[in-house]
C-alpha positions as CSV (number, residue, x, y, z in Angstrom):
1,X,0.0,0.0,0.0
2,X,3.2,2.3,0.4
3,X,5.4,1.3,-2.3
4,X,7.1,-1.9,-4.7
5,X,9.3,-3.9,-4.0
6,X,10.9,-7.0,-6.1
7,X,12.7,-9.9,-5.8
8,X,16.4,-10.4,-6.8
9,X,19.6,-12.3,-5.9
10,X,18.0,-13.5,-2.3
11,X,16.9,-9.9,-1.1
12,X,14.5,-7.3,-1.3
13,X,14.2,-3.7,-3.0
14,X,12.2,-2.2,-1.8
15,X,11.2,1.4,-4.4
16,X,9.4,4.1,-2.8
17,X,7.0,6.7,-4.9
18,X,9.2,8.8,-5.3
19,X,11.8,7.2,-7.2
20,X,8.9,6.3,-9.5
21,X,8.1,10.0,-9.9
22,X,5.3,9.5,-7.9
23,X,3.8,11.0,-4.5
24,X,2.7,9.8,-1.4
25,X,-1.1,11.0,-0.2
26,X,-1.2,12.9,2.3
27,X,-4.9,12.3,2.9
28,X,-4.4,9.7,5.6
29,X,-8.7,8.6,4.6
30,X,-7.3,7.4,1.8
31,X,-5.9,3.9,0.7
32,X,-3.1,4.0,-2.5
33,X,-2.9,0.8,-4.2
34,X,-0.3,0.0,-6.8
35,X,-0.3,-2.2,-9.3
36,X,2.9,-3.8,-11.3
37,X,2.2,-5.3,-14.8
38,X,5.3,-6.8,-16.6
39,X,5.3,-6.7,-20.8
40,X,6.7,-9.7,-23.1
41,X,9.9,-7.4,-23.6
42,X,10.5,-7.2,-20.0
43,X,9.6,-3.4,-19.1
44,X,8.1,-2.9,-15.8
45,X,4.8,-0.7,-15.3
46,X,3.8,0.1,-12.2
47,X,-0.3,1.9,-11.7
48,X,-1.6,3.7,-9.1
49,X,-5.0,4.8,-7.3
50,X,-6.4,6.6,-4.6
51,X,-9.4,4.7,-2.9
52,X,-12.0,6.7,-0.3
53,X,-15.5,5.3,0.7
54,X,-17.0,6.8,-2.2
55,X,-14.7,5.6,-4.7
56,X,-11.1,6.2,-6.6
57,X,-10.2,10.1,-5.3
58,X,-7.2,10.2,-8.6
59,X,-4.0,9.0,-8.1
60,X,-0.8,9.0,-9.5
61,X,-1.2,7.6,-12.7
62,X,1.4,5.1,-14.5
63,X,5.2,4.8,-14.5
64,X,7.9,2.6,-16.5
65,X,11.2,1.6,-15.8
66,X,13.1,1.5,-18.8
67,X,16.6,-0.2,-17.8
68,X,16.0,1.4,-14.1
69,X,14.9,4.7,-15.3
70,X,11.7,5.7,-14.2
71,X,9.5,7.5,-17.0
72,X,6.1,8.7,-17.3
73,X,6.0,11.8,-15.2
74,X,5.3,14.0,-17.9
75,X,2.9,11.4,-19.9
76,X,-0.7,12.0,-20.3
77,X,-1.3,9.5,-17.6
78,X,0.9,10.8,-14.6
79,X,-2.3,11.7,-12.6
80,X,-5.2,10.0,-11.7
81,X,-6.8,6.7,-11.1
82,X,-5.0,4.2,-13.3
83,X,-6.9,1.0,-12.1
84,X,-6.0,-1.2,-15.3
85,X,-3.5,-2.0,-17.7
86,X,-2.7,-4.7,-21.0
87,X,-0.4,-4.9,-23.8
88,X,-1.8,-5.6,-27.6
89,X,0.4,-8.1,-30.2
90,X,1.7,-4.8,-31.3
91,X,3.0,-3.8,-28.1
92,X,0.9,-1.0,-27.7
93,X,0.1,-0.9,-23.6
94,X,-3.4,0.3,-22.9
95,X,-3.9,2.0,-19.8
96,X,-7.5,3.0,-18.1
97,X,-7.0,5.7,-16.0
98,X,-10.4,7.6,-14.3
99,X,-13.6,7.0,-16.6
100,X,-10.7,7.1,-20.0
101,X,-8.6,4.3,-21.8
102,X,-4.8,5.6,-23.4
103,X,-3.2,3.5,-25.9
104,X,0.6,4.2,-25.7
105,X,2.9,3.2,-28.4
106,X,6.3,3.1,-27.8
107,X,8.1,3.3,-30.5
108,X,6.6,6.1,-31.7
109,X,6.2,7.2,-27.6
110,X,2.7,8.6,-28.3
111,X,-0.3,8.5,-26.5
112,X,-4.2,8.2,-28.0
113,X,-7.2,8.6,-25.8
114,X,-10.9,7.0,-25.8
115,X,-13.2,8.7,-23.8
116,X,-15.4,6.8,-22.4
117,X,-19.2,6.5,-23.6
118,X,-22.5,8.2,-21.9
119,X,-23.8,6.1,-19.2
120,X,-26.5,3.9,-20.4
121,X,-28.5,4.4,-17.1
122,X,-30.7,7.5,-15.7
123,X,-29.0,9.7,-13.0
124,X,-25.5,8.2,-13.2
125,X,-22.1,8.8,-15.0
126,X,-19.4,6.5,-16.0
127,X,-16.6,6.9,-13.2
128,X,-13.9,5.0,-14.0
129,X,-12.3,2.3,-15.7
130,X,-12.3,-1.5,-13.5
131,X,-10.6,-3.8,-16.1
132,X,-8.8,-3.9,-19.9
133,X,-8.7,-7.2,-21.8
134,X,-7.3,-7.0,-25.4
135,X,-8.0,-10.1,-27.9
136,X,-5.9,-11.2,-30.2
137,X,-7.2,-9.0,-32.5
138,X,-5.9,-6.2,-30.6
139,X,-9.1,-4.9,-29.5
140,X,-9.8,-3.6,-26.2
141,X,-12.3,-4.7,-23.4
142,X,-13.4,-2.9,-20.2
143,X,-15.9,-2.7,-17.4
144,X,-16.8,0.6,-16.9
145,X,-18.3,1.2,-13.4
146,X,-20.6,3.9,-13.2
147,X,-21.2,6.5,-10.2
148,X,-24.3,7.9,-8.6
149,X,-25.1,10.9,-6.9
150,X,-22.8,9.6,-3.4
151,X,-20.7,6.7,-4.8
152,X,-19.5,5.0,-6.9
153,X,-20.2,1.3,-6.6
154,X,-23.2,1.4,-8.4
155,X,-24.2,-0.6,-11.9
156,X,-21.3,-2.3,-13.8
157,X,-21.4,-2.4,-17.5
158,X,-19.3,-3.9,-20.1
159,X,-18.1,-2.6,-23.2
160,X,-16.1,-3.1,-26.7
161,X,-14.1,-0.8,-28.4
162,X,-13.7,-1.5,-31.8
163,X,-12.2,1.2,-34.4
164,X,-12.9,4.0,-32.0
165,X,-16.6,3.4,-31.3
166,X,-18.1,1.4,-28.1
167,X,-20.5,-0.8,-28.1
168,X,-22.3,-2.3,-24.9
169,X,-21.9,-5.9,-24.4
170,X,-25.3,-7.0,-22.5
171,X,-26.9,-5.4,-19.7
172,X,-25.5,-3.4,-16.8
173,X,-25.7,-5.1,-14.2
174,X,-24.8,-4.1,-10.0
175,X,-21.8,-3.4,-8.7
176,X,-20.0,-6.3,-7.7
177,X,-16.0,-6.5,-7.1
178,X,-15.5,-9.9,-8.6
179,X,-16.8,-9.5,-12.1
180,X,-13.6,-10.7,-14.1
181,X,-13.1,-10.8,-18.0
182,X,-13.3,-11.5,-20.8
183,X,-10.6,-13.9,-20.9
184,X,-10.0,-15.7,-24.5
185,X,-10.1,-19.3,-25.0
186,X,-8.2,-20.9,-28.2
187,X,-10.7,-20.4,-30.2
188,X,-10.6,-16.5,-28.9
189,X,-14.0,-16.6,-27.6
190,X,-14.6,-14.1,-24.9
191,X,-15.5,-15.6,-21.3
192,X,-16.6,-13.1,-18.4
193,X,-18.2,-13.6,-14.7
194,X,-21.1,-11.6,-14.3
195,X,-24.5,-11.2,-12.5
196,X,-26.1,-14.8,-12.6
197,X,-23.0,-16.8,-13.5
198,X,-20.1,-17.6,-16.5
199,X,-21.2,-16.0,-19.7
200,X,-19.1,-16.6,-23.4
201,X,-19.8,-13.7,-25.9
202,X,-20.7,-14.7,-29.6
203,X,-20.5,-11.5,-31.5
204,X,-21.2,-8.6,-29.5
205,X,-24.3,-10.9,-27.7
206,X,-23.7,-12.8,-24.0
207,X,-24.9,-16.1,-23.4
208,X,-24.9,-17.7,-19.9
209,X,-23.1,-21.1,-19.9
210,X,-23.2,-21.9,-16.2
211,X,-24.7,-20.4,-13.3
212,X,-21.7,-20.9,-11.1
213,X,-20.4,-17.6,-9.6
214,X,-17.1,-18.2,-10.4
215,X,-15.2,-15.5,-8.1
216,X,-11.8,-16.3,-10.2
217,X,-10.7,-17.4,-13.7
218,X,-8.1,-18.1,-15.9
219,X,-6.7,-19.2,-19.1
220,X,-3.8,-22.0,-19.2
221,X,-1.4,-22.2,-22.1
222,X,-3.4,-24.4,-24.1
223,X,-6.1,-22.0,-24.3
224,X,-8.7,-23.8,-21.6
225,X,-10.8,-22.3,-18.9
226,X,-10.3,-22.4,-15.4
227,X,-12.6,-21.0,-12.6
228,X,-12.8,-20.8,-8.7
229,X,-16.5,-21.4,-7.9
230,X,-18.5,-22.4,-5.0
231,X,-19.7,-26.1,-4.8
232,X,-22.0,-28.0,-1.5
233,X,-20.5,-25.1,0.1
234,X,-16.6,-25.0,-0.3
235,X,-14.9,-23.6,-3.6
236,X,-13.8,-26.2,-6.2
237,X,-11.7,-25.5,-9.3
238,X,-13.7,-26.6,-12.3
239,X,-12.4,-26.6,-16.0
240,X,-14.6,-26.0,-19.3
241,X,-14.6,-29.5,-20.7
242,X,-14.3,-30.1,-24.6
């Protein structure tokens, strides 16, 4: 909650915010949280948020360490709430930071943002960003958690961005902290946890498959499913079978 710290030759460094080109809050009512995401080519990015009652309160954006130097302090995404991040085929890293997506290219080291859409449902706004996925056709995923009047945990709603346009992916659907997805099968169908249980996505159209809530999930190497769900009251680890 205070800083990063990694592994090497059997000790500990520990690398405060500052060496990151980041700052500490001084608002002691709110939580950071940082996040570390490691590319194929080995660069380091590290994300950051402030968290209150309400909500994310901004942050500190996103940093890189490009052979130990820190960079980003000066990018479009140095402030804010930077709550997710992925990298394309390309190597393009998107980054969702408040209710926006960046896509930062860096060989050319420039930055393109997506606003996000207008919320779907009366008397709330879209607040910020709560997860990126991007298929192999380098298109970008994200649940986009929109904000009432006093918070910000209110309806959760998926979308697709495709050549600069979103499109809505089902229903929204209330606030719930272990929505995951989409993750990508071999066949690059899109699997995601929502409301009532584990959905696939054939075009832009959701279609419930099990009603486990399946808190957790993942894709192994060969391109199978895995999920955490409850079962007779315990979790089990279940696997989408052929």
């Amino acid at each position: 909650s205070q800083d990063v710290r990694v592994f090497e030759e059997n000790h500990w460094t520990v690398i405060i915010p500052q060496i990151m080109g980041m700052n500490p809050t001084t608002q002691e009512d709110l939580m950071q949280h940082y996040d570390v995401s490691i590319l194929n080519n080995g660069t380091i990015w590290v994300s950051e948020c402030d968290w209150g009652g309400p909500g994310p309160f901004g942050g500190q954006g996103a940093r890189w360490s490009d052979n130990g130097i820190w960079k980003g302090a000066d990018s479009p995404v140095a402030t804010g709430c930077a709550n997710a991040l992925a990298e394309d085929s390309a190597g393009n890293v998107w980054v969702g930071v408040d209710k926006s997506l960046w896509r930062y290219d860096p060989v050319s080291d420039l930055w393109k943002e997506f606003a996000s859409p207008e919320s779907p449902v009366a008397d709330t706004h879209v607040g910020f960003v709560n997860s990126l996925s991007v298929d192999a056709n380098d298109t970008a995923w994200s649940i986009l958690e929109l904000c009432g009047g006093a918070s910000c945990y209110v309806d959760s709603v998926l979308y697709h961005l495709q050549d600069e346009i979103w499109t809505q992916v089902g229903e929204p659907s209330g606030y719930d902290n272990g929505y995951w997805g989409p993750l990508f099968d071999a066949e690059g169908t899109p699997w995601f946890y929502w409301t009532d249980g584990i959905y696939r996505i054939q075009g832009d159209t959701p279609e419930l498959v099990s009603p486990l809530a399946g808190r957790y999930g993942a894709i192994d190497t060969n391109g199978a499913l895995w999920i955490i769900a409850s079962y007779e009251g315990r979790d089990a680890l279940w696997v989408k079978s052929e």
